[in-house]
mmCIF file of the C-alpha atoms, coordinates in Angstrom:
data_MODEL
# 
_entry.id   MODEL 
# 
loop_
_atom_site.group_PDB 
_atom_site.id 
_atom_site.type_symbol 
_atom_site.label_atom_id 
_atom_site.label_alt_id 
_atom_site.label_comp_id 
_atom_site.label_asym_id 
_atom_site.label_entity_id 
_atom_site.label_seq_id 
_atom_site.pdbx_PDB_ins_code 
_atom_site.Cartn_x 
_atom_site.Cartn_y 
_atom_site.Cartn_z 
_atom_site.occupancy 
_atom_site.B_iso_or_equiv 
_atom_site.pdbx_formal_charge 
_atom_site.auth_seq_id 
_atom_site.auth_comp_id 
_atom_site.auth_asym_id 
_atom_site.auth_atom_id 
_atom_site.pdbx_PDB_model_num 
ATOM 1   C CA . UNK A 1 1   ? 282.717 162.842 -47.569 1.00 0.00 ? 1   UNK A CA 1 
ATOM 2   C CA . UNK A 1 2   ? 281.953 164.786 -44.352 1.00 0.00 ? 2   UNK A CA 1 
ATOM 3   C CA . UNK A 1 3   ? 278.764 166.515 -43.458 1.00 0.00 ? 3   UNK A CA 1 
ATOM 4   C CA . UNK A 1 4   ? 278.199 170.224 -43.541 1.00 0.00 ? 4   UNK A CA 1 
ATOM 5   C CA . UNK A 1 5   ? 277.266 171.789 -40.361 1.00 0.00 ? 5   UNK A CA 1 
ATOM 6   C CA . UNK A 1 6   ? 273.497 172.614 -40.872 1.00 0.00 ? 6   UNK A CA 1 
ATOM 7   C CA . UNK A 1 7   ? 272.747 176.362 -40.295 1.00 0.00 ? 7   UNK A CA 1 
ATOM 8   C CA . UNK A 1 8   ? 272.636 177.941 -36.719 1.00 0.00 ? 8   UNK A CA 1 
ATOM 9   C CA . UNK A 1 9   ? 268.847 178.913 -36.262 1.00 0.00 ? 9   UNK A CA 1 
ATOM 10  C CA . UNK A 1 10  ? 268.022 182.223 -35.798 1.00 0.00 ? 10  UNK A CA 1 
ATOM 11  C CA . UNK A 1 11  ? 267.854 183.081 -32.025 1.00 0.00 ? 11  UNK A CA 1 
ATOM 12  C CA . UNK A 1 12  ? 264.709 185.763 -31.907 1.00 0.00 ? 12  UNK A CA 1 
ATOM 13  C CA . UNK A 1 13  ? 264.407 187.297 -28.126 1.00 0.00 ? 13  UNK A CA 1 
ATOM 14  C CA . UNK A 1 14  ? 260.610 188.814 -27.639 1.00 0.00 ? 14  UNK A CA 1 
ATOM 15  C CA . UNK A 1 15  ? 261.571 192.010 -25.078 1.00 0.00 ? 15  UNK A CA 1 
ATOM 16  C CA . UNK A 1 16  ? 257.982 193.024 -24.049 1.00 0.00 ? 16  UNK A CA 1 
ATOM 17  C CA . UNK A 1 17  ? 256.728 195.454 -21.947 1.00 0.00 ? 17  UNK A CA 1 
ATOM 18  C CA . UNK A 1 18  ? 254.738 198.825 -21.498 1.00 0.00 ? 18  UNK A CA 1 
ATOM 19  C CA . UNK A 1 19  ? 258.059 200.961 -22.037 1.00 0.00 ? 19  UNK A CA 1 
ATOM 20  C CA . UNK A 1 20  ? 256.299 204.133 -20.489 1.00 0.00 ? 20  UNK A CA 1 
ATOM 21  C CA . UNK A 1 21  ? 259.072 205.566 -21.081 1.00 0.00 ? 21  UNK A CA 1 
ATOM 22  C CA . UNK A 1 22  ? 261.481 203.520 -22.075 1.00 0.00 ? 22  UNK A CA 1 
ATOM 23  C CA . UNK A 1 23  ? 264.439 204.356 -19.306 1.00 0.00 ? 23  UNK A CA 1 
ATOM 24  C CA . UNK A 1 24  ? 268.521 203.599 -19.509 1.00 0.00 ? 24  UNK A CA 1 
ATOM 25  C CA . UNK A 1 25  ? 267.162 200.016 -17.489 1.00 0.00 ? 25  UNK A CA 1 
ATOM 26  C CA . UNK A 1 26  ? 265.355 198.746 -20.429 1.00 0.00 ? 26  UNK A CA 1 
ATOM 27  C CA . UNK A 1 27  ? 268.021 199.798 -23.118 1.00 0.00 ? 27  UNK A CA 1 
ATOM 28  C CA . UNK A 1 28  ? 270.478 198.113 -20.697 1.00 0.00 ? 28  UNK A CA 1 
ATOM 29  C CA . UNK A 1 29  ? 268.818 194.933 -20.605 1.00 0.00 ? 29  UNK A CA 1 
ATOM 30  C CA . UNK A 1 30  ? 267.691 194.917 -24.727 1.00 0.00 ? 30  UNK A CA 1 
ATOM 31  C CA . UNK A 1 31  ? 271.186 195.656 -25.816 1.00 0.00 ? 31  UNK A CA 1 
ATOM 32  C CA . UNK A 1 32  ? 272.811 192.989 -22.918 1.00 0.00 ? 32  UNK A CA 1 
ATOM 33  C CA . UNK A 1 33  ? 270.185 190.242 -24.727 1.00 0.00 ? 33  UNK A CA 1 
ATOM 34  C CA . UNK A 1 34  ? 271.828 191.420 -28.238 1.00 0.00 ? 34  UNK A CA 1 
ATOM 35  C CA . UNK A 1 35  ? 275.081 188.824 -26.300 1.00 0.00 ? 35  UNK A CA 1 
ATOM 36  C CA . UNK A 1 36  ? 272.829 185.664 -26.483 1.00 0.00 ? 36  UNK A CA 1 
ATOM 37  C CA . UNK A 1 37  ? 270.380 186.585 -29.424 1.00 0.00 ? 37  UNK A CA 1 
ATOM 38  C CA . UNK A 1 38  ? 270.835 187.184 -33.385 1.00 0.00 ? 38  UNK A CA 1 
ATOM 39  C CA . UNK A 1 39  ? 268.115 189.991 -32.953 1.00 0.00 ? 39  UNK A CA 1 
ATOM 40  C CA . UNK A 1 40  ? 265.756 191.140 -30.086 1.00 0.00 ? 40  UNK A CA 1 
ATOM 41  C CA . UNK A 1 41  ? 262.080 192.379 -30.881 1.00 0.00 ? 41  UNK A CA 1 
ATOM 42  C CA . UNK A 1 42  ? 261.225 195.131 -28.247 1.00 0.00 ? 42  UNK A CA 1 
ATOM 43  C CA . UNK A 1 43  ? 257.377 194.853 -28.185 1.00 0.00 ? 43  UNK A CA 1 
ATOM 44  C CA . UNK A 1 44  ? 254.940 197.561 -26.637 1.00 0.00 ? 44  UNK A CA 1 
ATOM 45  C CA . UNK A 1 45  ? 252.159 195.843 -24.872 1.00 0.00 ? 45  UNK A CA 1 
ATOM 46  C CA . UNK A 1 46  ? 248.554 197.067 -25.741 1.00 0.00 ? 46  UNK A CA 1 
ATOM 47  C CA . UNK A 1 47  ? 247.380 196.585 -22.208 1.00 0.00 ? 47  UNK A CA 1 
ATOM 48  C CA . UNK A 1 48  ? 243.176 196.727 -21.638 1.00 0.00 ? 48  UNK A CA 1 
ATOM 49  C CA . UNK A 1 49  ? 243.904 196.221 -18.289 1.00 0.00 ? 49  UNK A CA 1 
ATOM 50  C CA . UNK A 1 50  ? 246.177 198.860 -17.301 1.00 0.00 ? 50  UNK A CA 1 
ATOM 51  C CA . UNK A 1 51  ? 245.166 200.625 -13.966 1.00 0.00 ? 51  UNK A CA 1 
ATOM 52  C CA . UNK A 1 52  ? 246.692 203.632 -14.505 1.00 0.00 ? 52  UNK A CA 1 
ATOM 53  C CA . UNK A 1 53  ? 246.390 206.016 -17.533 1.00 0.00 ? 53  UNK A CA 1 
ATOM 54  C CA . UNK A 1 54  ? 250.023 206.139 -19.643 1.00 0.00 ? 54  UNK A CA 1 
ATOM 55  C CA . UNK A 1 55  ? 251.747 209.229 -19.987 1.00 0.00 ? 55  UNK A CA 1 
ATOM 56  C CA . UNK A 1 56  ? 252.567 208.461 -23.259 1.00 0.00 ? 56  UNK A CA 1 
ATOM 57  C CA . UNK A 1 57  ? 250.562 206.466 -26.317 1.00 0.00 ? 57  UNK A CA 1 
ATOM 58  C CA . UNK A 1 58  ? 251.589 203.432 -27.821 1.00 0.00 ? 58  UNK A CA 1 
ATOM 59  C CA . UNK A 1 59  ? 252.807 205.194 -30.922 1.00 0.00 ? 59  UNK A CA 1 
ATOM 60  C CA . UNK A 1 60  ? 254.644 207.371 -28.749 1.00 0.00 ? 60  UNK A CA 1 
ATOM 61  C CA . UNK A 1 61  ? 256.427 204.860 -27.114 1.00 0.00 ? 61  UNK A CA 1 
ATOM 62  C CA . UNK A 1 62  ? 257.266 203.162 -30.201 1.00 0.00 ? 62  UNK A CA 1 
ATOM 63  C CA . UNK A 1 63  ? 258.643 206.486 -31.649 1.00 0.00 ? 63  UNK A CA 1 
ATOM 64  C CA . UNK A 1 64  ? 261.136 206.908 -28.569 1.00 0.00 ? 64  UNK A CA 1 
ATOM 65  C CA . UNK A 1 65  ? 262.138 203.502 -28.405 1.00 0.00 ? 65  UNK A CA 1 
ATOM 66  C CA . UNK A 1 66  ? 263.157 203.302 -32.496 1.00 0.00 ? 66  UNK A CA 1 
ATOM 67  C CA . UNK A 1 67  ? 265.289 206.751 -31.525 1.00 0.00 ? 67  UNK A CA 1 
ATOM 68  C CA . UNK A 1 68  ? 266.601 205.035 -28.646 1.00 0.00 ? 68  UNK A CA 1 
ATOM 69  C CA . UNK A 1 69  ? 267.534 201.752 -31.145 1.00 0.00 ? 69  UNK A CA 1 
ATOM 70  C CA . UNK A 1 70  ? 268.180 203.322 -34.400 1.00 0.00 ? 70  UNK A CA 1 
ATOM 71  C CA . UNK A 1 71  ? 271.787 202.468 -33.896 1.00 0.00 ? 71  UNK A CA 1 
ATOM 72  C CA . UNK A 1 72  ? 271.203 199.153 -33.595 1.00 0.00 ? 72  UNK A CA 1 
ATOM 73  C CA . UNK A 1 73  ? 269.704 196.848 -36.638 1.00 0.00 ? 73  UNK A CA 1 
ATOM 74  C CA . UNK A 1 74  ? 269.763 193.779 -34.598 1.00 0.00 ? 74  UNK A CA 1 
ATOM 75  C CA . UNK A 1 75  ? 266.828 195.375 -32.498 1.00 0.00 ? 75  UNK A CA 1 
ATOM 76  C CA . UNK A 1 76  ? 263.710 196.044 -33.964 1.00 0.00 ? 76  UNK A CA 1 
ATOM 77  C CA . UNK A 1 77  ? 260.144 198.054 -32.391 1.00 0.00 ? 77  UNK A CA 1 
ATOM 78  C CA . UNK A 1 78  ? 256.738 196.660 -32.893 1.00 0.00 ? 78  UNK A CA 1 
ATOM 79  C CA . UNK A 1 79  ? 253.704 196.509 -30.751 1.00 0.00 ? 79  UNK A CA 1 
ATOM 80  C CA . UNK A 1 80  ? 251.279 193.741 -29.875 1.00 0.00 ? 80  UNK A CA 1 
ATOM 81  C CA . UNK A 1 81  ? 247.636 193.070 -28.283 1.00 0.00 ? 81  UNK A CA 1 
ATOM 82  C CA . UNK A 1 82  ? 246.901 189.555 -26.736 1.00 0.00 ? 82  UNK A CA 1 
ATOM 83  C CA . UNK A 1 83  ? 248.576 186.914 -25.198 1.00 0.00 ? 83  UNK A CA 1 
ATOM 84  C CA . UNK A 1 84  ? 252.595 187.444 -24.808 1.00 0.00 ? 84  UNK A CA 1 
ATOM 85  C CA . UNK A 1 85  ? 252.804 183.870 -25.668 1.00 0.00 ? 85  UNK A CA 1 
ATOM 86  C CA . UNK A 1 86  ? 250.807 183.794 -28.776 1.00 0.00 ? 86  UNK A CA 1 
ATOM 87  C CA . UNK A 1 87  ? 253.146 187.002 -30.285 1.00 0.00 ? 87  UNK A CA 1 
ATOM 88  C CA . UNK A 1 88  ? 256.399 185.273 -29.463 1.00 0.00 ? 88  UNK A CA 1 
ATOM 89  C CA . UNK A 1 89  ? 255.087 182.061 -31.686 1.00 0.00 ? 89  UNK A CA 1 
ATOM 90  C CA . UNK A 1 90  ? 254.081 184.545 -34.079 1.00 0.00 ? 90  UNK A CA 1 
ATOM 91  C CA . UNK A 1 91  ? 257.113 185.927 -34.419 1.00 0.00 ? 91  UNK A CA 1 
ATOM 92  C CA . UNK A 1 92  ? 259.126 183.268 -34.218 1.00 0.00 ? 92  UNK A CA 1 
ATOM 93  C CA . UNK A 1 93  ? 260.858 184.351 -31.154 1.00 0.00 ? 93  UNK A CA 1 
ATOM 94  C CA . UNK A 1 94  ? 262.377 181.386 -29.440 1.00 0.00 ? 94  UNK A CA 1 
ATOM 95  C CA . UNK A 1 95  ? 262.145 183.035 -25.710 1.00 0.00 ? 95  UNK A CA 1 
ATOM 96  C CA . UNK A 1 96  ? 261.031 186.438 -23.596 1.00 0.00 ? 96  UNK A CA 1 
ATOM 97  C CA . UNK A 1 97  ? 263.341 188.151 -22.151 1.00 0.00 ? 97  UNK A CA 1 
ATOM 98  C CA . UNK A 1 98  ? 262.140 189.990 -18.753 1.00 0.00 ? 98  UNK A CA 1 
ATOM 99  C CA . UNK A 1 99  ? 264.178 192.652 -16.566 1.00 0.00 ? 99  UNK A CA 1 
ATOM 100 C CA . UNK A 1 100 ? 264.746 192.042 -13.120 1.00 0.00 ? 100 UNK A CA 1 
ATOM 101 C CA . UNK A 1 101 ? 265.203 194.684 -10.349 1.00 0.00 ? 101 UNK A CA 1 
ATOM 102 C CA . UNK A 1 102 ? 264.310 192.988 -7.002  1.00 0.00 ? 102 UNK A CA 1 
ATOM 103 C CA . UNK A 1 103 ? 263.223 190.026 -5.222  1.00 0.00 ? 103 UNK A CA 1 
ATOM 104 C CA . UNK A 1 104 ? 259.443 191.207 -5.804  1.00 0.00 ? 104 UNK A CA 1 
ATOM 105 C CA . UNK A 1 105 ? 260.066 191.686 -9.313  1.00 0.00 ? 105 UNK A CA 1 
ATOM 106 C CA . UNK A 1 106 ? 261.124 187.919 -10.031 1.00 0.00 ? 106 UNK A CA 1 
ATOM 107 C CA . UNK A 1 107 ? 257.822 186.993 -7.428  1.00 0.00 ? 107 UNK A CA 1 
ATOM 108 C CA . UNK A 1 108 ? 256.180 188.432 -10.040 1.00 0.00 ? 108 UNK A CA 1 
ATOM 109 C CA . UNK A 1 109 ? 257.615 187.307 -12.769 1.00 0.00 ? 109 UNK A CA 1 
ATOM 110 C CA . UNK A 1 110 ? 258.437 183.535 -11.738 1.00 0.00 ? 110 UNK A CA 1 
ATOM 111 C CA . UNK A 1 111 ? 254.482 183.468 -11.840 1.00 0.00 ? 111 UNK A CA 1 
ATOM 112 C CA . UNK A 1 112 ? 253.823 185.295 -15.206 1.00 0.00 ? 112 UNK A CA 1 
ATOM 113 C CA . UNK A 1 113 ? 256.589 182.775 -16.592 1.00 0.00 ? 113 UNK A CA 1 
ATOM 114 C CA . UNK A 1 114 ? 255.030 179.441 -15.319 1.00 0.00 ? 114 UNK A CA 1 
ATOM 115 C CA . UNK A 1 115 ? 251.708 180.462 -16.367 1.00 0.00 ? 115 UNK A CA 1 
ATOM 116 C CA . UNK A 1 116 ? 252.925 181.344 -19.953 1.00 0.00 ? 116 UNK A CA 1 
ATOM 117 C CA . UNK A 1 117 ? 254.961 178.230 -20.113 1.00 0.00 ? 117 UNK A CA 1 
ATOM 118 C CA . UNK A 1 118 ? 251.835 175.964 -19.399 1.00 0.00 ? 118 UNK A CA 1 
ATOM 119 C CA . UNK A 1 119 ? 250.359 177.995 -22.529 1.00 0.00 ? 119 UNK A CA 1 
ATOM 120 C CA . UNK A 1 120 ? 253.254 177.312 -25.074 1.00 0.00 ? 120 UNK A CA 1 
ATOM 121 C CA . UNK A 1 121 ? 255.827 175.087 -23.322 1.00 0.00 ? 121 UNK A CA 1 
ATOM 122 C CA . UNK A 1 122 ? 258.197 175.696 -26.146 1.00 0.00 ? 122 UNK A CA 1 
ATOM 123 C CA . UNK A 1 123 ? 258.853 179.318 -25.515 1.00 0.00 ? 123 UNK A CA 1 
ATOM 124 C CA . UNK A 1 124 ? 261.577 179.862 -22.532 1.00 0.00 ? 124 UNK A CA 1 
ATOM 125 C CA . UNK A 1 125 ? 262.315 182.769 -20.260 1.00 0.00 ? 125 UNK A CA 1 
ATOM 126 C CA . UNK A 1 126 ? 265.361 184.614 -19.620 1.00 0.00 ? 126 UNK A CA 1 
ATOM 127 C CA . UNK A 1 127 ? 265.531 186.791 -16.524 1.00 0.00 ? 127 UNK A CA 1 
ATOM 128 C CA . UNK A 1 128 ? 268.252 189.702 -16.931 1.00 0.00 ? 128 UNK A CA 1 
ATOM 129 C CA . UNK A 1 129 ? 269.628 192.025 -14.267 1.00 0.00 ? 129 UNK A CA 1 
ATOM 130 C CA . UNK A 1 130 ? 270.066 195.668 -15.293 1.00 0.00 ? 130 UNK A CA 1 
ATOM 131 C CA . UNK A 1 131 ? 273.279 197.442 -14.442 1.00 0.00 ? 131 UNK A CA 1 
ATOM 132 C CA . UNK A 1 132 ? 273.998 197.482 -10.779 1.00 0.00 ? 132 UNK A CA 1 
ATOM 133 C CA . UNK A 1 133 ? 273.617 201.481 -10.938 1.00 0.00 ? 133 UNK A CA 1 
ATOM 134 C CA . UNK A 1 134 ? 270.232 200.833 -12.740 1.00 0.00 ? 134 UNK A CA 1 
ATOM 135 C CA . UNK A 1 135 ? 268.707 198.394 -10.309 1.00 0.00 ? 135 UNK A CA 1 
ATOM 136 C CA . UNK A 1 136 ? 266.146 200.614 -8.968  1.00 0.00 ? 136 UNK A CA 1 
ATOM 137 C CA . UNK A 1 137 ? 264.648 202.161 -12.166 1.00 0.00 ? 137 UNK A CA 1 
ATOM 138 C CA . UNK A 1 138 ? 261.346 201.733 -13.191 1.00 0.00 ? 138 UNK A CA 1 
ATOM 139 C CA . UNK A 1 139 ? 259.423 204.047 -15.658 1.00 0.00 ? 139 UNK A CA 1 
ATOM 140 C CA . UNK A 1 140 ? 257.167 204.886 -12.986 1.00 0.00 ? 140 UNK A CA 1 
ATOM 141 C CA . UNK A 1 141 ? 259.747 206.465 -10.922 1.00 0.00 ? 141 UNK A CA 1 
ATOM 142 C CA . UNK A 1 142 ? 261.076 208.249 -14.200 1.00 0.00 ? 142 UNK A CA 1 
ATOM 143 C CA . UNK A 1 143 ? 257.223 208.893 -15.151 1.00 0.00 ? 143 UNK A CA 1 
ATOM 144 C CA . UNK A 1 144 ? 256.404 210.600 -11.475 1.00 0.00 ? 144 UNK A CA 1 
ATOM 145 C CA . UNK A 1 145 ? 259.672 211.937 -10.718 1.00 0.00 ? 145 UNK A CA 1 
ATOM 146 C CA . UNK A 1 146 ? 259.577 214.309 -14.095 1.00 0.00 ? 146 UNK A CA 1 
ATOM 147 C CA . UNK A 1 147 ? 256.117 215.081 -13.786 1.00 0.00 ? 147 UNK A CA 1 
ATOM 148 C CA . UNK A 1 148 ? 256.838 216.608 -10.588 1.00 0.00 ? 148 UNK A CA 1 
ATOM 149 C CA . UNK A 1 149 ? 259.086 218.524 -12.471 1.00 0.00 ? 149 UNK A CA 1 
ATOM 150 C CA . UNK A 1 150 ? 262.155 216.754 -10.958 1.00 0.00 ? 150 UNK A CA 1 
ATOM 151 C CA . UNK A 1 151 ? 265.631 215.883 -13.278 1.00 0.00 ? 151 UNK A CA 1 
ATOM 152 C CA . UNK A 1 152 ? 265.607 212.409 -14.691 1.00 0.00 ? 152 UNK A CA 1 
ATOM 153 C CA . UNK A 1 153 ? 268.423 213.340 -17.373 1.00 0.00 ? 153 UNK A CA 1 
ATOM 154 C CA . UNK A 1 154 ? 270.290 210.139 -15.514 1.00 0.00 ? 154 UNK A CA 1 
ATOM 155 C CA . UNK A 1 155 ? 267.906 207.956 -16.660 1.00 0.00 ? 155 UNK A CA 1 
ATOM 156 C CA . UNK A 1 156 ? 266.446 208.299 -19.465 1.00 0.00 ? 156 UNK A CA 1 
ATOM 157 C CA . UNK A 1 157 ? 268.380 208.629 -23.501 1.00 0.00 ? 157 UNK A CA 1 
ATOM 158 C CA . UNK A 1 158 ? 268.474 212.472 -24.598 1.00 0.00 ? 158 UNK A CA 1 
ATOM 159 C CA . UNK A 1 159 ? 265.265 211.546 -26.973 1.00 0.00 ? 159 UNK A CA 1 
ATOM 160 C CA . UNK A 1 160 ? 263.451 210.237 -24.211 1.00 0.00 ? 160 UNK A CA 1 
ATOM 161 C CA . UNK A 1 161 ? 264.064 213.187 -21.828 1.00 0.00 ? 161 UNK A CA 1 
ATOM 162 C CA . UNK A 1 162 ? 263.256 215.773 -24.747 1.00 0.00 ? 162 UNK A CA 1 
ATOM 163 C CA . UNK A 1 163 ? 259.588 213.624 -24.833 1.00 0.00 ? 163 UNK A CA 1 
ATOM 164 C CA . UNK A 1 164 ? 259.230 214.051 -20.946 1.00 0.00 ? 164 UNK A CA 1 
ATOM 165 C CA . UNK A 1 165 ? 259.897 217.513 -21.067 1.00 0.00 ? 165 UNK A CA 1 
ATOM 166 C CA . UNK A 1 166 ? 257.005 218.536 -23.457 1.00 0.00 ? 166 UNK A CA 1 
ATOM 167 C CA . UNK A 1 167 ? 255.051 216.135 -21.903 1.00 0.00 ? 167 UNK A CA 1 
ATOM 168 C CA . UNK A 1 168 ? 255.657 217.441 -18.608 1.00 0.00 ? 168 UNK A CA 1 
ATOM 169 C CA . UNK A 1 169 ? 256.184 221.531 -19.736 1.00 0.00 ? 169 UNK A CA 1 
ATOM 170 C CA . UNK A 1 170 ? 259.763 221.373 -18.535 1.00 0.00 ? 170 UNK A CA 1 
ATOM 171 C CA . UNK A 1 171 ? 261.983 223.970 -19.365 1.00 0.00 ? 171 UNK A CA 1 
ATOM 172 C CA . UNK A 1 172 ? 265.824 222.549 -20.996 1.00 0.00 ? 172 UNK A CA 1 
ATOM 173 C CA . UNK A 1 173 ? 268.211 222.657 -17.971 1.00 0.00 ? 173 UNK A CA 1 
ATOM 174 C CA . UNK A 1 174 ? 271.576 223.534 -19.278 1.00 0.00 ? 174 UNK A CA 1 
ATOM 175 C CA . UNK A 1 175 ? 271.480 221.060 -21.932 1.00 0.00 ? 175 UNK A CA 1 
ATOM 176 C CA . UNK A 1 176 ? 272.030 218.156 -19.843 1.00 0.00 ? 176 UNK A CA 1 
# 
């Protein structure tokens, strides 16, 4: 009598981050994680700390990114408040997935990593390069770049540019 193969566990991946807006860098990166997970929870950070005030609110953000997602079932939207590690237990998620653009990025990182792994030791990180042609994207730039009233239509999804542009009062150019 042989064995039966016991059932792969589900791999979760926890995708967190402030997603203000969500550009084509982050739906890069959550769909690329979609290669080595079962299903990837993209979670909107509550963030007391934040220095700067968002453009858009948490609800907002979690509207854009289900449009962004809502051909994908493996990917799912929530939001969270606490520790990063604590959710990703909660969850179930068995590890974090964080973009990298730059060297500074993975400084940063490296050290948000180590400190959450002396927290929960079980949870791992994955560190995942955007798309060469994305590699210098950050919601900021999006963020500061439209609200200048510049085109971002290369990096963001149509939903997400529609959002900027009432946000921002800017007027449809050519349908792009």
């Amino acid at each position: 009598m042989t064995a039966s193969p016991a059932a792969p566990l589900s791999r979760i991946a926890l995708y967190p981050g402030s997603f203000d807006p969500v550009t084509l860098g982050h739906e890069d990166v959550a769909r690329r994680t979609l290669r080595v997970a079962d299903r990837v929870v993209v979670a909107v950070a509550h963030s007391a700390s934040q220095t700067r005030q968002p453009a858009f609110s948490v609800e907002e953000r979690l509207e854009m990114l289900r449009e962004v997602f809502s051909d994908e079932p493996r990917i799912s939207c929530v939001s969270f408040q606490g520790l990063l590690v604590d959710f990703a237990e909660k969850i179930g998620a068995g590890f974090v997935v964080r973009g990298l653009r730059a060297v500074s990025d993975f400084e940063y990182e490296f050290q948000m990593a180590q400190m959450n792994r002396e927290m929960r030791p079980g949870v791992e990180f994955l560190f995942l390069m955007p798309d060469a042609h994305l590699s210098f994207l950050s919601a900021s730039l999006v963020r500061e770049v439209a609200r200048l009233g510049g085109e971002v239509d290369a990096f963001v999804s149509p939903a997400v540019l529609r959002r900027l542009r009432d946000r921002f009062g800017q007027a449809d150019r050519g349908g792009r």
